[in-house]
C-alpha positions as CSV (number, residue, x, y, z in Angstrom):
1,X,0.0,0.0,0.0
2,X,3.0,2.4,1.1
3,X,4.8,1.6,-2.4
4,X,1.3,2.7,-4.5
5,X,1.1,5.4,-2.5
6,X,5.1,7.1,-3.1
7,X,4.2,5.5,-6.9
8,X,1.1,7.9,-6.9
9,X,2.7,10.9,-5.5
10,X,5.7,10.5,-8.3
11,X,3.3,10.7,-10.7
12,X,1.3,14.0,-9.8
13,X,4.9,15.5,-9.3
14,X,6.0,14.4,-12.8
15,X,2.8,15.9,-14.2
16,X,3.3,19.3,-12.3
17,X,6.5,19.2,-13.7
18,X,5.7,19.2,-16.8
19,X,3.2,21.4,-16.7
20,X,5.9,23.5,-15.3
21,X,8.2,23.4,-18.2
22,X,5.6,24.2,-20.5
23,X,4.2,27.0,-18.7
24,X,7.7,28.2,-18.2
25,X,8.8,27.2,-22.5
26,X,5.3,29.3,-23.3
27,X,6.1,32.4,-21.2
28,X,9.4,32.6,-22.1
29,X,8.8,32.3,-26.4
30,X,6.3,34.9,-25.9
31,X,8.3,37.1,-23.6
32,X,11.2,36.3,-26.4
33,X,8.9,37.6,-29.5
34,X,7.7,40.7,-28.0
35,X,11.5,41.8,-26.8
36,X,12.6,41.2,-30.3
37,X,14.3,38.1,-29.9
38,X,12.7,36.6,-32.6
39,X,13.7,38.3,-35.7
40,X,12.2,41.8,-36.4
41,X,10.3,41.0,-38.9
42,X,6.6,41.4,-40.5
43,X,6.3,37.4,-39.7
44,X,7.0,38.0,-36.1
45,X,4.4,40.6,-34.9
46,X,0.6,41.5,-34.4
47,X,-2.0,41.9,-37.1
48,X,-5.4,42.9,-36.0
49,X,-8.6,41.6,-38.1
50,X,-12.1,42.9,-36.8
51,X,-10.6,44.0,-33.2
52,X,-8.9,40.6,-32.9
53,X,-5.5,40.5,-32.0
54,X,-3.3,37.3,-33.8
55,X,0.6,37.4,-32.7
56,X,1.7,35.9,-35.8
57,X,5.1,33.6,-35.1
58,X,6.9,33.1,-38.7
59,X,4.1,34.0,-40.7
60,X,1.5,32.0,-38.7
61,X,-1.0,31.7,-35.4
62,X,-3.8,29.4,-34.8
63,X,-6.3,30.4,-32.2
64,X,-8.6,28.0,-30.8
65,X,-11.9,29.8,-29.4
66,X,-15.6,28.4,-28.5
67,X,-16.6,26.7,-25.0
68,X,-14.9,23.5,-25.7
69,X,-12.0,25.4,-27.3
70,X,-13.0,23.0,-30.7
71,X,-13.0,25.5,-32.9
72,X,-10.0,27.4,-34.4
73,X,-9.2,30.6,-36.6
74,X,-5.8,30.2,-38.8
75,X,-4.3,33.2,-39.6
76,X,-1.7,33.0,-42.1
77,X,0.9,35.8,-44.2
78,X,0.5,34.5,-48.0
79,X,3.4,34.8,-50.1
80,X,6.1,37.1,-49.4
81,X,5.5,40.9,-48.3
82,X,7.1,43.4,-50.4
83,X,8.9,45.9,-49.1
84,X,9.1,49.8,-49.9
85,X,8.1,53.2,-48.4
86,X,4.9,53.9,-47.3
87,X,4.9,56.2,-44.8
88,X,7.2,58.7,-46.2
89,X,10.1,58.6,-43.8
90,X,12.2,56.6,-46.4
91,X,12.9,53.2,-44.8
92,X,11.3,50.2,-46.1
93,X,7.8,49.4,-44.8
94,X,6.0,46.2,-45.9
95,X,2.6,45.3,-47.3
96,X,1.3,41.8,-46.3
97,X,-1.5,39.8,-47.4
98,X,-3.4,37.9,-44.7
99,X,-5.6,34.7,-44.7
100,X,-8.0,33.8,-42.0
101,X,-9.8,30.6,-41.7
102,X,-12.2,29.7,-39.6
103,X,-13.0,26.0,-40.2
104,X,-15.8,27.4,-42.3
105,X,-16.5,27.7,-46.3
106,X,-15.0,31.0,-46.2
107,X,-11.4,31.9,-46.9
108,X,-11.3,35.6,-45.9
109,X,-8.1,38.1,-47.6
110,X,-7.0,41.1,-45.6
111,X,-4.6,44.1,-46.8
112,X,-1.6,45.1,-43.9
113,X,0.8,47.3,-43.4
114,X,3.5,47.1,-41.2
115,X,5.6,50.0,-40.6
116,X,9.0,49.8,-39.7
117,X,10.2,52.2,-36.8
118,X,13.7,53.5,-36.2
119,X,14.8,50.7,-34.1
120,X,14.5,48.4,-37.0
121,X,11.5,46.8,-35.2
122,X,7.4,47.3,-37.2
123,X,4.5,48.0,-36.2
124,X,1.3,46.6,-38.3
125,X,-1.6,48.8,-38.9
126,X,-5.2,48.3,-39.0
127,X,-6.2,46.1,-41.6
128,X,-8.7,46.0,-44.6
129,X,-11.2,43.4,-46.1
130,X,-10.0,42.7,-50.0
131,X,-12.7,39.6,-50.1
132,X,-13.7,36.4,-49.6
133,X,-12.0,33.4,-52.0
134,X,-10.5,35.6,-54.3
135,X,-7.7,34.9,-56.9
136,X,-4.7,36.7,-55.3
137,X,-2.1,37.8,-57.9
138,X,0.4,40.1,-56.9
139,X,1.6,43.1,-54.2
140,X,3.0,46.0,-55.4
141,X,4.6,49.1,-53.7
142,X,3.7,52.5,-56.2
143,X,4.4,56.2,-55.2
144,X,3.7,54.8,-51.4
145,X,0.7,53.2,-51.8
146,X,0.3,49.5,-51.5
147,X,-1.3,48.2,-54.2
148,X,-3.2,44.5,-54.3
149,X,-4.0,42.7,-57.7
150,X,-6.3,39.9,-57.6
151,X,-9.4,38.2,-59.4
152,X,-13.0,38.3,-58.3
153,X,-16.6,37.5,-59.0
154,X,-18.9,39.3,-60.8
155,X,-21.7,40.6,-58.3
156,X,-24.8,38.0,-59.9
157,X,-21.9,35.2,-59.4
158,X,-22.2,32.3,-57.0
159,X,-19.1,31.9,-55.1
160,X,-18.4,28.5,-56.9
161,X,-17.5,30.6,-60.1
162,X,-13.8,31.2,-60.4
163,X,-12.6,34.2,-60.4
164,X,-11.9,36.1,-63.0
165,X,-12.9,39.8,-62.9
166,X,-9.2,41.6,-62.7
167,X,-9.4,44.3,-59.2
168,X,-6.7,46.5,-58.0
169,X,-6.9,47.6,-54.9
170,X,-4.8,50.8,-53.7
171,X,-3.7,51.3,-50.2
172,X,-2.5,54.5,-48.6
173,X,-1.6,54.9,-44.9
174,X,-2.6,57.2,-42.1
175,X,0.7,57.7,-39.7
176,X,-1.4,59.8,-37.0
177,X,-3.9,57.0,-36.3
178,X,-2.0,53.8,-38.0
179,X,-4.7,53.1,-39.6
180,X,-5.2,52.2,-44.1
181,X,-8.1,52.8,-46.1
182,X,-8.6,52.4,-49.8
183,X,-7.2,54.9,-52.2
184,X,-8.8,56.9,-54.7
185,X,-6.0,55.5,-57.0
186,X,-7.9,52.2,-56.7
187,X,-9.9,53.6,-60.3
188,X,-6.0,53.4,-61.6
189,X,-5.7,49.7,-63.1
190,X,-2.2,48.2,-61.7
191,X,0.1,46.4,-64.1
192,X,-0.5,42.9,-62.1
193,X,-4.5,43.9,-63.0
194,X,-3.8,44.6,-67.0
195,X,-1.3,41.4,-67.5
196,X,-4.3,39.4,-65.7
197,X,-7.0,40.6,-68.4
198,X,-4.4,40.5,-71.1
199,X,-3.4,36.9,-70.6
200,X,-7.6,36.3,-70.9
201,X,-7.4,38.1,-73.7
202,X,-5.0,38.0,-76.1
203,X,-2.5,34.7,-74.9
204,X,-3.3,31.6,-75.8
205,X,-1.4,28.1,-75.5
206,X,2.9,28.7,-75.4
207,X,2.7,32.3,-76.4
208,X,3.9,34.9,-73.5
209,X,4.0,38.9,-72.9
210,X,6.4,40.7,-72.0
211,X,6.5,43.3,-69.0
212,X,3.9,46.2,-68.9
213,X,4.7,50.0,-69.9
214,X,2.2,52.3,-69.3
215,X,1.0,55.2,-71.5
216,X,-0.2,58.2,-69.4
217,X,-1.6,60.0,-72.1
218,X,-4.5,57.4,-73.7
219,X,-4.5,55.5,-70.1
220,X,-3.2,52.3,-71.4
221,X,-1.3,49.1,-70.8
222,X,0.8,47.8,-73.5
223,X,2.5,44.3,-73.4
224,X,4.9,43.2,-76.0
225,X,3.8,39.8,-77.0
226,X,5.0,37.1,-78.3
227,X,2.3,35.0,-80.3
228,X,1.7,32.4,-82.5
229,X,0.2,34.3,-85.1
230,X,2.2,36.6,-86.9
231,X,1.6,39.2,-89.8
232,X,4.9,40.1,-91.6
233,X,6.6,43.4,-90.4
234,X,4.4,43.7,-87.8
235,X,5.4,43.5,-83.8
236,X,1.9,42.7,-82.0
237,X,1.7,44.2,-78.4
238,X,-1.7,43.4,-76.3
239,X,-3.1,46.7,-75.0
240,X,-5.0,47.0,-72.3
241,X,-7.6,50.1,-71.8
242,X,-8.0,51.3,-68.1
243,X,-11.0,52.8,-68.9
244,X,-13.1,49.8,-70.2
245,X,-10.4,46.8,-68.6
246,X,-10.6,45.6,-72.2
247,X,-7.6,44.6,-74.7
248,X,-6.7,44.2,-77.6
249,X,-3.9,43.0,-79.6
250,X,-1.8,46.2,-81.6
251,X,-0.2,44.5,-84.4
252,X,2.0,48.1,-84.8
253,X,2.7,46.9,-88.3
254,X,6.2,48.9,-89.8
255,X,4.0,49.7,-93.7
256,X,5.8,46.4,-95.3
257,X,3.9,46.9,-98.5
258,X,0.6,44.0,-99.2
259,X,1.6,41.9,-101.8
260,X,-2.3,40.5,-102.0
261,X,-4.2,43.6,-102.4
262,X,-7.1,42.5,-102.3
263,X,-6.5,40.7,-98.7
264,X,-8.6,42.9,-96.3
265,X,-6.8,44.2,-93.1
266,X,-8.4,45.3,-89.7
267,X,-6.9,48.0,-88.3
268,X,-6.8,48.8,-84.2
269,X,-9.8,51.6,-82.8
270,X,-7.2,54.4,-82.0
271,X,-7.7,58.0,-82.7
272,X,-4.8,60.8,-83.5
273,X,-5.5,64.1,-82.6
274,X,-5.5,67.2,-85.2
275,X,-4.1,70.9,-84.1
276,X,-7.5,71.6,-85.5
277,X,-8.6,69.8,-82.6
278,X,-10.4,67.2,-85.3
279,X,-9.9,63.3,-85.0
280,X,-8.4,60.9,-87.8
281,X,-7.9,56.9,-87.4
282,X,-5.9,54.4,-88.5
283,X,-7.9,52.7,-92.4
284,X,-5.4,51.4,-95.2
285,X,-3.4,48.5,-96.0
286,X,-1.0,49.2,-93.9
287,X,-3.7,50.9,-91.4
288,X,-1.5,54.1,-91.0
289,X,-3.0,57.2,-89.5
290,X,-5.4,59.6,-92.1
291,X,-3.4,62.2,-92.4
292,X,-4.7,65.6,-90.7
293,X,-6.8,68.5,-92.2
294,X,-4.7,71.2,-94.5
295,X,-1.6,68.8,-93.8
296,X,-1.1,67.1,-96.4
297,X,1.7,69.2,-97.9
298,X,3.5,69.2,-94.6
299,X,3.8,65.7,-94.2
300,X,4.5,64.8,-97.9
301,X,7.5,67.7,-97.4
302,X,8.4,65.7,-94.4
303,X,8.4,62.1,-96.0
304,X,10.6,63.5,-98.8
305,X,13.0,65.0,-95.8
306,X,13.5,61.5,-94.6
307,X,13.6,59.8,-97.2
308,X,16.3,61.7,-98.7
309,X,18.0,61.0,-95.2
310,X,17.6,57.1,-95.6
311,X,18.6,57.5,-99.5
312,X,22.0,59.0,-97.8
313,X,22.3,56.5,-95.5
314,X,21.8,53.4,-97.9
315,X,22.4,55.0,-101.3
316,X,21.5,51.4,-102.9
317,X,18.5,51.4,-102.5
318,X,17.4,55.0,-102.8
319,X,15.1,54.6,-105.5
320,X,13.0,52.0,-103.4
321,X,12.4,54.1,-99.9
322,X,9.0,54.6,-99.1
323,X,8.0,56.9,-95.8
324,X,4.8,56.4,-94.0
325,X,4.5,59.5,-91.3
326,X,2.6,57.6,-88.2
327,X,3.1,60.6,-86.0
328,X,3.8,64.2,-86.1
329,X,4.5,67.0,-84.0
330,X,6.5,70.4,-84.8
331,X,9.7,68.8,-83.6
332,X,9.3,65.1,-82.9
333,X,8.4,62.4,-85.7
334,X,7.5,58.2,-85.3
335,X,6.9,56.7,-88.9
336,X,7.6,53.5,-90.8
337,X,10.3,52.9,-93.8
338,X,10.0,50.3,-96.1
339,X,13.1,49.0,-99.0
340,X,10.7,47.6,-101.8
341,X,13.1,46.1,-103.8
342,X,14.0,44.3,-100.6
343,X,10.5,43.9,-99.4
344,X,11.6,45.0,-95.6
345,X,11.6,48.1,-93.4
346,X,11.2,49.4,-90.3
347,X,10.2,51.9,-87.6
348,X,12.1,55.1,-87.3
349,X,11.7,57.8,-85.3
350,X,13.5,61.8,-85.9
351,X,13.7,64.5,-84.4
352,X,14.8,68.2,-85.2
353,X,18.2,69.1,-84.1
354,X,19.1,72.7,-85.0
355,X,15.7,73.2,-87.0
356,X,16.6,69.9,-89.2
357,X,15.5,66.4,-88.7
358,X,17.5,63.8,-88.0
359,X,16.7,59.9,-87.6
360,X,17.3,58.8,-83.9
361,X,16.5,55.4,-84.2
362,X,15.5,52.6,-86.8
363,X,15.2,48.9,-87.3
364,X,12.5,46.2,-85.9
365,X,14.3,46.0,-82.5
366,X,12.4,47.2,-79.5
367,X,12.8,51.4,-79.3
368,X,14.9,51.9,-76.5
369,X,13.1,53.9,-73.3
370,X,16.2,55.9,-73.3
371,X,15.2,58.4,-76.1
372,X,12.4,60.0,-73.9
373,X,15.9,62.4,-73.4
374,X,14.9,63.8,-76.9
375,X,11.4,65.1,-75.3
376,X,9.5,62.7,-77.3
377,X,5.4,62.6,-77.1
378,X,4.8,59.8,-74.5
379,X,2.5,58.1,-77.0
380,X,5.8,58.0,-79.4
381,X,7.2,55.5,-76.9
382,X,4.8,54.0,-75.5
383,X,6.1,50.7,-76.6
384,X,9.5,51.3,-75.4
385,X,11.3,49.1,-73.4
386,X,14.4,49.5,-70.8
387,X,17.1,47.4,-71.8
């Protein structure tokens, strides 16, 4: 009786032991992570979601919650943060997507800052509602606003529908109350929105795009693409309007002249403003740009200009150089040159330089961004890339 006895009283002492250990493992990890001994990171701190507090430990926290404790909420960080200003003090903040769960159908997406103070430790801010079981994409960091790209449902959509409707969500943060709120840049459409409604668009099985430029002036995306289909002379780009989240592919053909002329060719819906404040479009077989009213004799003086500057740079084929004027301004000029006896050409573009033009760039290669240093229109390099 004496041995069960000294047997039962090793046991409860083992057990409070234990339970000693893990109170005291417990205390001292959480002690540890708000002291900083964990590393001062975005991972490492607390995120609040609907006044809840969740001390995330490397990216991750379960809470378990209910009368019998049986249920739990998973909050995760998805993906990496990015990291860039957004408070304006010029250290590097981070924006963080959150995940809750709940054990529920829902999967629930939250926006997050955290803001890094000047002892290299962060702070997270309030956080913001971006949806239930959407498509994330891509974080970006833009003129210090957090921007989210992802895919959502159309409103008359069940939630089984995948989603597909591009959203951009801007983010812009308030340093006297630490709290974020949605942007009015949010009408902007984000470069991870247009490549989304792009690749619906105008991609289809092994064909790719390249990165996005954006074009200020008609508020659109243009990706250079690389598709199956191809059209000779011609360098397709998908572009994607911000105003309609529509695209379209821009075949920018280079005026290679159309040995079937009775082949019918459908030229891209843009629009070239006249000094006269009057419209032309693009119609033709090599859909250039009608030229302006009362302008004709100005741009036939021009295309002789030019073309007398290619004859002096390749004197061979001088009798063969046609000019096809795409743009115009007083100083600045985007066109296409084509060598008929060779049956290739070109874009160019010139500019004046001591009140005469001269050719800045020509060939099929991708225009380089650098020539923006020559004050070109932003719509003459829209399709510019930086090497």
């Amino acid at each position: 009786m004496k041995k069960k006895i000294i047997f039962i009283v090793v046991i409860i002492l083992a057990i409070i032991a234990l339970l000693y250990f893990t109170i005291s493992w417990y205390v001292k990890n959480k002690s540890a992570n708000m002291a900083g001994e964990l590393p001062a990171d975005v991972k490492n701190i607390s995120y609040t979601i609907d006044s809840q507090e969740f001390d995330l430990v490397n990216g991750k926290v379960e809470l378990e919650y209910g009368l019998d404790l049986a249920s739990k909420s998973i909050v995760t960080i998805f993906s990496e943060p990015v990291y860039g200003d957004l408070d304006a003090d010029g250290d590097e903040d981070a924006a963080v997507l959150l995940v809750q769960e709940s054990g529920g159908s829902g999967v629930f997406y939250y926006a997050a800052l955290a803001i890094r103070n000047s002892d290299g430790s962060y702070d997270a801010s309030s956080s913001l509602l971006l949806g239930d079981r959407i498509a994330p994409q891509t974080v970006e960091i833009r003129s210090g606003h957090a921007v989210y790209n992802f895919a959502e449902r159309r409103p008359d959509e069940p939630m089984t529908t995948q989603a597909s409707v591009a959203k951009s969500i801007f983010v812009q943060y308030d340093a006297s109350t630490g709290r974020i709120s949605e942007s009015a840049k949010s009408t902007m459409l984000s470069e991870g929105a247009a490549r989304l409604i792009a690749e619906q668009t105008c991609i289809k099985g092994g064909e790719s795009l390249a990165p996005g430029m954006y074009n200020a002036g008609t508020k659109t995306w243009w990706f250079d693409a690389n598709l199956n289909a191809t059209r000779e002379g011609c360098s397709p780009a998908c572009v994607v309007s911000e105003s309609t989240n529509t695209a379209e592919v821009n075949w920018r053909c280079t005026g290679l002249l159309n040995n079937n002329q009775n082949e019918q060719v459908a030229c891209t819906m843009e629009a070239k403003e006249c000094p006269d404040g009057s419209y032309v479009g693009r119609s033709g077989p090599n859909c250039e740009f009608a030229a302006c009213p009362g302008a004709e004799q100005s741009a036939s003086a021009v295309s002789e200009e030019i073309r007398k500057l290619f004859a002096a740079k390749s004197p061979n084929y001088q009798g063969s150089i046609q000019i096809s004027i795409k743009e115009q301004t007083a100083n600045h000029l985007r066109g296409g040159v084509t060598f008929v006896d060779e049956q290739s050409g070109g874009i160019f573009l010139a500019t004046k330089v001591n009140a005469q033009w001269k050719i800045v760039f020509d060939g099929n290669g991708a225009i380089p961004c650098s020539l923006s240093s020559y004050n070109f229109p932003s719509s003459m390099l829209a399709d510019c890339s930086n090497f």
